[in-house]
Each structure stands twice: as structure tokens, then as C-alpha cells.
C-alpha positions as CSV (number, residue, x, y, z in Angstrom):
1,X,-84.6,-8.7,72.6
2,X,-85.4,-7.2,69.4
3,X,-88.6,-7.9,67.4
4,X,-88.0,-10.1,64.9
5,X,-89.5,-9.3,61.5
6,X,-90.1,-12.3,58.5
7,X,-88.0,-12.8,56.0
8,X,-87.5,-11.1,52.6
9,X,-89.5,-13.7,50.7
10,X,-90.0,-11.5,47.8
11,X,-86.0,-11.3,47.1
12,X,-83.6,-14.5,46.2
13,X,-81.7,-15.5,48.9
14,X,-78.0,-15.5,46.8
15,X,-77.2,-13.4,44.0
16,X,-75.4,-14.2,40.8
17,X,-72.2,-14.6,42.0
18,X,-73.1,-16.7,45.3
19,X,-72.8,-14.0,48.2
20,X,-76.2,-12.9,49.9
21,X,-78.8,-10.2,48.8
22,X,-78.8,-6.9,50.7
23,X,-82.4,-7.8,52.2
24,X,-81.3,-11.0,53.6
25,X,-77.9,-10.3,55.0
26,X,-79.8,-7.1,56.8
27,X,-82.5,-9.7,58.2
28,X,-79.9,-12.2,59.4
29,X,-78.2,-9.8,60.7
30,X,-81.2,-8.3,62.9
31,X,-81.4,-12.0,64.2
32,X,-78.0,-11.4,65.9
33,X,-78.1,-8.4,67.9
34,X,-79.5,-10.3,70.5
35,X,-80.1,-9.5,74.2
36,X,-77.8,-6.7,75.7
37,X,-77.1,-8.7,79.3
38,X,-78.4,-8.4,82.6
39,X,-76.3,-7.9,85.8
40,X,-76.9,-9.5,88.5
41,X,-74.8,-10.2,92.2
42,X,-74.4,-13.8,92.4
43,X,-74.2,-15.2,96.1
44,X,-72.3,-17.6,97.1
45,X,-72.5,-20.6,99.6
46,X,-69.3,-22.2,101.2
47,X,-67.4,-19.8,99.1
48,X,-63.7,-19.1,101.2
49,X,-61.8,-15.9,100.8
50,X,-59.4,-14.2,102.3
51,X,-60.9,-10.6,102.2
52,X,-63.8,-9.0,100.6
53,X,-63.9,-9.9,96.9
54,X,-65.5,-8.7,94.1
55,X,-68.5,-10.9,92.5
56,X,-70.5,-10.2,89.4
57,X,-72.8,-11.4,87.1
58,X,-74.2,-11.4,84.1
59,X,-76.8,-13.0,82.4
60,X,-77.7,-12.9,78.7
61,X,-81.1,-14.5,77.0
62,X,-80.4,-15.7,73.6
63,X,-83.4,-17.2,73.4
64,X,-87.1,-17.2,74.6
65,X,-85.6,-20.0,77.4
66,X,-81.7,-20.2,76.0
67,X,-79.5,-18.2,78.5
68,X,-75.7,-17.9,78.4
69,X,-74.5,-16.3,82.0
70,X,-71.4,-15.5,83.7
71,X,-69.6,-15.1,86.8
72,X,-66.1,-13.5,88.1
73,X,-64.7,-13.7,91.8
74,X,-62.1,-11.2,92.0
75,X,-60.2,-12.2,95.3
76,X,-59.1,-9.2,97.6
77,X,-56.2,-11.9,98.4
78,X,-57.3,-15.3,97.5
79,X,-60.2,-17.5,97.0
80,X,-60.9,-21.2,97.1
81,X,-64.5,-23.4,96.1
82,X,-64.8,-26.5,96.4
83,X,-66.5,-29.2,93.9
84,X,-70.1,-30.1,95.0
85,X,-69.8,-28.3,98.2
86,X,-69.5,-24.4,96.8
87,X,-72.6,-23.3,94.5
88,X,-74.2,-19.9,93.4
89,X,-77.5,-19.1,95.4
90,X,-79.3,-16.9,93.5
91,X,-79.6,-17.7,89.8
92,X,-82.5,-15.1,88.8
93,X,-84.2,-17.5,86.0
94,X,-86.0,-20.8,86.8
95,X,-83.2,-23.3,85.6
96,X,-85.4,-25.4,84.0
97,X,-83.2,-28.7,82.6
98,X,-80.4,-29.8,84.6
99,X,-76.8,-28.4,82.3
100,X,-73.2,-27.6,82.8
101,X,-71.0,-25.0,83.5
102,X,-67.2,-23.9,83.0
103,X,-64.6,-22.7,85.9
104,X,-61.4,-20.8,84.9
105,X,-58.7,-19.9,87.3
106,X,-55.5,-19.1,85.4
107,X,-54.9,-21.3,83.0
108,X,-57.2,-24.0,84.4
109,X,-60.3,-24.7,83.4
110,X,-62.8,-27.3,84.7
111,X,-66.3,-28.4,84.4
112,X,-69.5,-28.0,86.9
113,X,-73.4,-28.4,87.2
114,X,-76.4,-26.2,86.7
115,X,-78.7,-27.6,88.9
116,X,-82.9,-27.5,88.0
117,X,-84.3,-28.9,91.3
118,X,-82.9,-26.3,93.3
119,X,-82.0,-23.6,91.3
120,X,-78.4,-23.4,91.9
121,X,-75.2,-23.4,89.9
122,X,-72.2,-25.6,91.0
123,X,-68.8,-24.7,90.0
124,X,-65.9,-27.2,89.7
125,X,-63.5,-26.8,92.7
126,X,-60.5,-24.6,92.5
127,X,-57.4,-24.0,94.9
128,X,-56.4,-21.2,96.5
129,X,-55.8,-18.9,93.9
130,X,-55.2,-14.9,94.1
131,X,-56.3,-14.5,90.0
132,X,-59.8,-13.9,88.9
133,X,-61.9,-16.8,88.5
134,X,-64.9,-16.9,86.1
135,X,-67.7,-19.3,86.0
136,X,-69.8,-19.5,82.2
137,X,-72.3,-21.6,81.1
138,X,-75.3,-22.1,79.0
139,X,-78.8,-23.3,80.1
140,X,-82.0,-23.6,79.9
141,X,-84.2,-21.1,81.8
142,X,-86.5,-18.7,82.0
């Protein structure tokens, strides 16, 4: 993440006519680039597909223990998880709060668990389904 340098205390905040200084929009704005992503293979248990699919990751730190990640199972054929039963594995942080998660297939969408006891991320069940599915979320780890 980039280093974050204090604020332009020496300049007012708003000009005349209401819209930001120069010096603060450039320092708000260097508070936003944020972390770039890391990629990581999620593993899967009790994961069914027909075929070898394609699973990636990606994780992104927004803060010092803020992290937004997400997952996509493209199916060779087809794929199907089911609720409490399929999970992710392999998170690389320490989940440290328990939090939730969203699973899209299609036009469905459905909510699941982040797990801090054991590390692991549960998505919501899906059917069989030939589309991508993604998994996002936002938890606290580090």
C-alpha cells in the first residue's frame, strides 16, 4: 500500500466557490490508490464438477486488517456447492472476526460465511450451473 503522507494543513480545505483545493483533492486522492491485489488459488472442499475448472483468486487489503477478496469457478461443464457443506480451504490471511460473503451464478446471487475459527470461507449453495460463479466478500484479516 502506498505511504500515506499528512494532510495539507497549511492550505484551506474548500475554495471560494465550494470545490476542493489542489493540495487536498491530490492528498485524498493518494488515499485511494490503495492495494493493487494479490492472487491466490483458492482450494476447495466438497466442491462437484464435471471436468477440470478454472479457480482464482484474489485478495485485496484496503486496510491495515480490511480485506475485500474474490473468487471465480469457471466450470469445464458444470459445477455445483452446496451451503454449509462446500467452503474455500486456504484463505491466505488470518480471518480474524467471523463476516459474510456473496455467491453469484447467473443472475442469482446469495449470501455465505467467512469463518474465523477455522479459517475458511463458506459460500451459499448453488445448482448445477455451466456459467461462471464468483464468490466476494469483505472481512476482517490480516
Amino acid at each position: 500500500m502506498a505511504k500515506l503522507f499528512p494532510p495539507p494543513l497549511q492550505h484551506p480545505v474548500v475554495e471560494e466557490g465550494g470545490d476542493a483545493t489542489i493540495p487536498w483533492t491530490d492528498w485524498f486522492n493518494r488515499l485511494f490508490v490503495g492495494d493493487s491485489g494479490t492472487a491466490w488459488t483458492p482450494t476447495f472442499t466438497s466442491l462437484t464438477t464435471v471436468g477440470t475448472p478454472t479457480i482464482t483468486g484474489v485478495y485485496y487489503k484496503l486496510s491495515q486488517h480490511l480485506v475485500y477478496f474474490r473468487v471465480t469457478i469457471t466450470p469445464a461443464t458444470s459445477t455445483t456447492g452446496t451451503a454449509g457443506v462446500t467452503y474455500i480451504n486456504n484463505f491466505p490471511l488470518d480471518i480474524k472476526h467471523d463476516g459474510g460473503c456473496q455467491t453469484v451464478s447467473g443472475v442469482s446471487a446469495a449470501d455465505g460465511a467467512c469463518v474465523a475459527s477455522n479459517d475458511r470461507i463458506y459460500p451459499s449453495g448453488w445448482g448445477v450451473t455451466t456459467v461462471p460463479v464468483t464468490i466476494c466478500g469483505t472481512v476482517e484479516a490480516g
